[in-house]
C-alpha positions, 0 to 999 in steps of 0.5 A, spaced: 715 601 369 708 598 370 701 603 368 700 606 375 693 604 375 688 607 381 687 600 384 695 600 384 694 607 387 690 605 393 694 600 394 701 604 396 697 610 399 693 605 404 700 600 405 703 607 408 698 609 412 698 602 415 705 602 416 704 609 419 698 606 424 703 600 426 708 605 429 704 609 432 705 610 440 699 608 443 701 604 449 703 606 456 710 603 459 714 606 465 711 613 463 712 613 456 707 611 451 710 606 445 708 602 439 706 595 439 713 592 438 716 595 445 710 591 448 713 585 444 719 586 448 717 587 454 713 581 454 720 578 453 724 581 459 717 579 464 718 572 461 711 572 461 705 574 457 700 575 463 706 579 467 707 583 462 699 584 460 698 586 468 704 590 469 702 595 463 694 595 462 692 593 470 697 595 475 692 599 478 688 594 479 691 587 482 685 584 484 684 583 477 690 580 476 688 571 478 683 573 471 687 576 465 690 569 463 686 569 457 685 576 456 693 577 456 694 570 452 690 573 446 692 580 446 699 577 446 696 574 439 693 580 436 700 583 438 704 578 434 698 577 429 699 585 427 707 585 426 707 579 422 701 583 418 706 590 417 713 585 415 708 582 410 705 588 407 711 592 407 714 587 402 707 588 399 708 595 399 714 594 395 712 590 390 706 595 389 712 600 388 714 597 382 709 595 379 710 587 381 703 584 381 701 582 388 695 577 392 690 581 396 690 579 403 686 584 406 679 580 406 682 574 410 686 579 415 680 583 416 676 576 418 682 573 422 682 580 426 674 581 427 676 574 430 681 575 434 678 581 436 672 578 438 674 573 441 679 579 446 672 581 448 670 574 450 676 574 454 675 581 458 668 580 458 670 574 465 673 580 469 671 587 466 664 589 465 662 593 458 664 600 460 671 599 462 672 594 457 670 600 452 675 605 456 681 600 453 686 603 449 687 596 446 680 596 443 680 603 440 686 600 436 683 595 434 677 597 431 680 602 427 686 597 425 679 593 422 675 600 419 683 601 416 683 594 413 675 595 411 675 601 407 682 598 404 678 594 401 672 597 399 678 601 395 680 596 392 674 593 389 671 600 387 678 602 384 678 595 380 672 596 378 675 603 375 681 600 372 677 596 368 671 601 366 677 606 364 681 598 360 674 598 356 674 605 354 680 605 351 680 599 348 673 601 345 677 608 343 682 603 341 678 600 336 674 606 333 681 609 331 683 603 327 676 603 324 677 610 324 685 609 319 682 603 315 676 608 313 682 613 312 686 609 308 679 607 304 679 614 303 686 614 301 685 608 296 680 611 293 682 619 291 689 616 288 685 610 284 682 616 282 687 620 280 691 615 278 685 614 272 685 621 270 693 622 270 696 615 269 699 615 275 699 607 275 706 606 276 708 610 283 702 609 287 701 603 286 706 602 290 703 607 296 697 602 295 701 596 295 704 599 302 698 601 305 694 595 304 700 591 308 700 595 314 693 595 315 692 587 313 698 587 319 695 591 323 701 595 324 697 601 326 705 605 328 707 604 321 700 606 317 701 613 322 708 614 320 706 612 312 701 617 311 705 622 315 709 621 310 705 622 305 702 628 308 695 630 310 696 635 304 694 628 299 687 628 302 687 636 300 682 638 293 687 642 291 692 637 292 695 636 285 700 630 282 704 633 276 709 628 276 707 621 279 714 622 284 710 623 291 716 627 293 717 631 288 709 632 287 709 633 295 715 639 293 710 642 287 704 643 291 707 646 297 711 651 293 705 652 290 702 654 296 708 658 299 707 662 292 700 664 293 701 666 300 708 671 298 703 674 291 707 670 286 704 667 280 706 660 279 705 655 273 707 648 273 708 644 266 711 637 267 709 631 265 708 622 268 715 620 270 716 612 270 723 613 274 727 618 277 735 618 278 734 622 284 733 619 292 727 622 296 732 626 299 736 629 293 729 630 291 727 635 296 734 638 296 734 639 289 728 642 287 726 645 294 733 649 293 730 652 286 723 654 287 726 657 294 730 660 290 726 663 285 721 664 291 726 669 294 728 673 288 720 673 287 720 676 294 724 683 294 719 685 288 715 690 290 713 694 283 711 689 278 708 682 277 711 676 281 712 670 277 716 663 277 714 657 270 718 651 271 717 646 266 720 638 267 720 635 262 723 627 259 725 626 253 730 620 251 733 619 257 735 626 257 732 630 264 730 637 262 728 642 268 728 649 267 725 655 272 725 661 270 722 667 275 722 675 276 728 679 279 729 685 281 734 688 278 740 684 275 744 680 280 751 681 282 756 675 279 763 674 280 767 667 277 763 662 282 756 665 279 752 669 283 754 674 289 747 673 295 744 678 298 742 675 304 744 678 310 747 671 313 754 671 311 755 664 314 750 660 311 749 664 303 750 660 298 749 653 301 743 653 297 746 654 290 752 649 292 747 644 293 744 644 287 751 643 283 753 638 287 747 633 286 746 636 278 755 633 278 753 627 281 750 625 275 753 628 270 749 633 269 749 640 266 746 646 271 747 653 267 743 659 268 742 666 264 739 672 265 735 676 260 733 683 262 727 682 268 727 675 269 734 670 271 733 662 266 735 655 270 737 649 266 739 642 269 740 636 264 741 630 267 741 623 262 738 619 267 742 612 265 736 608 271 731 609 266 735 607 261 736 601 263 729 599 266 728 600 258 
């Protein structure tokens, strides 16, 4: 649905009052007081304007009657003026309803009405002097059905006046953003140039450079938002750190090392520049995350001795070669599937570690692990076939 603007606010608030003022009962017939369409009616059932003008507004005055003619034929106007004016706004209303762009009127009724208004008054002026004229139920109708028309439209202009000032405003905090991102991407640019020098990282952001250039020559504000989500606010961090050139994994690395410090553990990291990797973003995550939050956790139930994790990534030959090694606190209890979890959810135990053999035998790789005394070894070695190829 359209924005619901002020001026389209005023519109149906002011298109409801009018509807609400056409069916207010205001003339006197036989003893009730009723709304303008019953007067049509009546007119119809006298079959004349001017019976119907005398009988209801001067029946106490029938001497008065020989000069009404042209008092009663103009009020009949205004009467048939007004209820064609409420069919027409109250299509107006609905399409202000939903949102449908419609034309303002209000200037041109509001003119017709002062003329037909005044031209009533020239008309009551012939048989009644200006203290009676004003003690009419007809001319305090009209003129608040004018002031009702007046200040619509005095709403209108000032609420469309605030439509576009509000427009504007957003359309300058609009460009701010984008000149706010494209400094942001600078900004990005020039940390991983940076980093790419001292680390030789060529391969893979050149690619997130590559990227982030496209969005923002395309101006693709949404894309660019959701890129650099991605690659998270982290990147733009001093302590953030590229171990491996993979942003995934180097994404991994640094957010371990940061839940290390937080937990007390002494974590180190030797790794080097990777061209390729067999893995997917998400085997990635998987893989690596399951590990160190492994060994995280065994870090975690020390309480007398130092905590520490080393994980060492290294690439030789094709060959990729992963070992973590970490504290533990006592020998852990194993069966013929391999170790027996100690945490306290039955349902979900163990997930972590079937998930790790499931990627390692996906490609062919081997996954093992030994325990000397106080700390547990890891191993994974995958021949990565990708990167054989690319060579």
């Amino acid at each position: 649905m359209k924005e619901w603007t002020r001026k389209r606010k005023a519109d149906v608030c002011m298109g409801i009052l009018l509807q609400i003022y056409f069916f207010f009962p205001w003339i006197r017939i036989d003893g009730g007081y009723h709304t303008i369409h019953v007067y049509l009616i009546e007119i119809f059932r006298k079959e004349s304007c001017i019976k119907a003008y005398n009988y209801i507004f001067l029946s106490g005055h029938p001497i008065l009657w020989k000069y009404s003619g042209f008092a009663a034929v103009t009020f009949t106007m205004i009467i048939a003026f007004m209820i064609v004016m409420q069919m027409i706004e109250l299509w107006q209303l609905y399409r202000h309803m939903k949102g449908i762009k419609t034309f303002d009127i209000h200037r041109y009724v509001w003119v017709l009405a002062i003329v037909l208004f005044f031209l009533y008054l020239d008309a009551s002026y012939i048989y009644l002097d200006d203290s009676a004229l004003f003690k009419l139920r007809i001319y305090m109708y009209m003129v608040i059905f004018i002031g009702i028309i007046g200040i619509w439209m005095f709403l209108d202009i000032e609420a469309a006046a605030w439509d576009t000032e509000t427009a504007k405003h957003k359309t300058e905090l609009k460009e701010r953003d984008e000149q706010l991102l494209q400094v942001k991407v600078k900004a990005l640019e020039e940390k991983y140039q940076e980093m790419l020098k001292s680390r030789k990282v060529v391969h893979d952001m050149k690619n997130h450079l590559l990227a982030l250039k496209k969005y923002d020559q395309e101006r693709d504000w949404e894309g660019l938002h959701q890129y650099l989500n991605e690659l998270s606010d982290d990147m733009l961090d001093d302590s953030y750190q590229i171990w491996t050139g993979n942003r995934m994994l180097d994404m991994i690395l640094n957010q371990k090392t940061k839940d290390a410090k937080e937990k007390e553990t002494d974590m180190q990291i030797e790794t080097e520049v990777f061209a390729t990797l067999p893995f997917s973003d998400r085997e990635i995550i998987s893989l690596f995350g399951n590990v160190l939050d492994n060994a995280l956790e065994a870090c975690e139930r020390i309480q007398d001795k130092k905590r520490w994790i080393k994980i060492k990534i290294k690439k030789k030959n094709h060959l990729l070669y992963i070992e973590t090694s970490n504290a533990i606190k006592e020998m852990p209890v194993q069966n013929q599937k391999g170790f027996v979890s100690v945490k306290e959810d039955e349902i979900l135990h163990g997930y972590g570690m079937k998930n790790i053999q499931d990627i390692v035998r996906k490609y062919d790789g081997i996954f093992r692990y030994k325990i000397y005394g106080e700390y547990l070894v890891c191993i994974i070695s995958i021949y990565d076939i990708r990167g054989a190829e690319e060579e």
